[in-house]
C-alpha positions as CSV (number, residue, x, y, z in Angstrom):
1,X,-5.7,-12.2,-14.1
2,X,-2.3,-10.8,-15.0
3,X,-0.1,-10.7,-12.1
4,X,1.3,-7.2,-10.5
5,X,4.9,-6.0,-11.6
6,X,7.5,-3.6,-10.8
7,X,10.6,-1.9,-12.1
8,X,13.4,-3.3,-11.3
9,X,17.1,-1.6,-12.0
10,X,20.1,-2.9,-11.5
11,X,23.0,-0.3,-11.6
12,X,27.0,-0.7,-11.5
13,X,29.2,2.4,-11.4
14,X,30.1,1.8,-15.0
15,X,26.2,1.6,-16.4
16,X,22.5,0.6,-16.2
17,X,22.9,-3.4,-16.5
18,X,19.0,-3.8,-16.7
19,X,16.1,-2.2,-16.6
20,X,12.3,-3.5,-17.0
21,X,9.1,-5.3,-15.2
22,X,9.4,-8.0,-13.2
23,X,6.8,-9.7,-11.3
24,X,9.0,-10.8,-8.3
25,X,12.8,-10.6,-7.2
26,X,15.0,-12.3,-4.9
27,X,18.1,-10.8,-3.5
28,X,21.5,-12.2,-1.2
29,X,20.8,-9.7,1.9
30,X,23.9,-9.5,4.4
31,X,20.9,-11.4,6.9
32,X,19.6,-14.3,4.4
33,X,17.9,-14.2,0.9
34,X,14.8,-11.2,0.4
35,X,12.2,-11.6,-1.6
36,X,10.2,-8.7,-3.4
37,X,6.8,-7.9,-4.8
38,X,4.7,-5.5,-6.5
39,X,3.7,-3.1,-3.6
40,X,6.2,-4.1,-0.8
41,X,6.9,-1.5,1.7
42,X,9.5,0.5,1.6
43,X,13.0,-1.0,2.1
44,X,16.5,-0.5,2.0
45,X,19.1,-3.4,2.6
46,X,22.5,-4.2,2.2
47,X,23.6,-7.1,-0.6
48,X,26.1,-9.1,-0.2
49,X,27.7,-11.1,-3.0
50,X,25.6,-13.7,-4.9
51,X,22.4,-14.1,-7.4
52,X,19.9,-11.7,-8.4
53,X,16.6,-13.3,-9.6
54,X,13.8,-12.0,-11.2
55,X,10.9,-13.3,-13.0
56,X,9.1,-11.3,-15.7
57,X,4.9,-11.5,-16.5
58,X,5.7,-14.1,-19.2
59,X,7.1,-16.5,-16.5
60,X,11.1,-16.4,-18.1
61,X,13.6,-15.6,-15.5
62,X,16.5,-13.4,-15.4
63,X,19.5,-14.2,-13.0
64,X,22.4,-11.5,-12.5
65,X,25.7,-12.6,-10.0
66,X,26.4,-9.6,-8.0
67,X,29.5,-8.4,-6.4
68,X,27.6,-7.0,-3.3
69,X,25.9,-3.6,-2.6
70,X,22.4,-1.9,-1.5
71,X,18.9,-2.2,-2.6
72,X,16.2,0.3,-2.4
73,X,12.8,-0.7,-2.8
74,X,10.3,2.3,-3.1
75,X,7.1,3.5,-5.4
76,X,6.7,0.1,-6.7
77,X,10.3,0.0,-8.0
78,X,13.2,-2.0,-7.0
79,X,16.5,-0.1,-7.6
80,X,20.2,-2.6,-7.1
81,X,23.1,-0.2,-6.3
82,X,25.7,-3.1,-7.3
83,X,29.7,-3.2,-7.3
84,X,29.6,-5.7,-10.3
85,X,26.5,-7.8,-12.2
86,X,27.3,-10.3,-14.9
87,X,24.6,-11.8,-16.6
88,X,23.8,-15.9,-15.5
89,X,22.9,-17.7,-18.8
């Protein structure tokens, strides 16, 4: 049985950084580390600086270093309001 995903967008004031389903997501919350799946309740939090991960259907990861900022989670889509996201190869 596939596994449930979600859209997850990570934004900086310049542009979209990413875009696309994920089947779960951890973020640095001020309070500790927040992890996301399909169908969490809603939820808004405030980032602090550190790593974005995310792991698609296909089991590959994505990780994105954030400079801080706010999360909304909503309608089975998580949406990063970020001051900076570079890409973790």
């Amino acid at each position: 049985m596939p596994e449930r995903s979600f859209t997850l967008d990570i934004v900086t004031p310049e542009q979209l950084v990413l875009s696309e389903d994920v089947v779960s997501l951890t973020v640095p919350g001020v309070e500790g580390y927040l992890g996301i799946l399909a169908g969490h309740a809603p939820l808004m939090a405030e980032l602090r600086s550190g790593v974005i991960e995310a792991r698609r259907s296909d089991r590959t990861r994505v990780a994105m270093q954030i400079g801080g900022g706010f999360m909304e989670v909503s309608h089975n889509r998580a949406i990063v309001l970020a001051d900076s996201a570079e890409p973790i190869a």
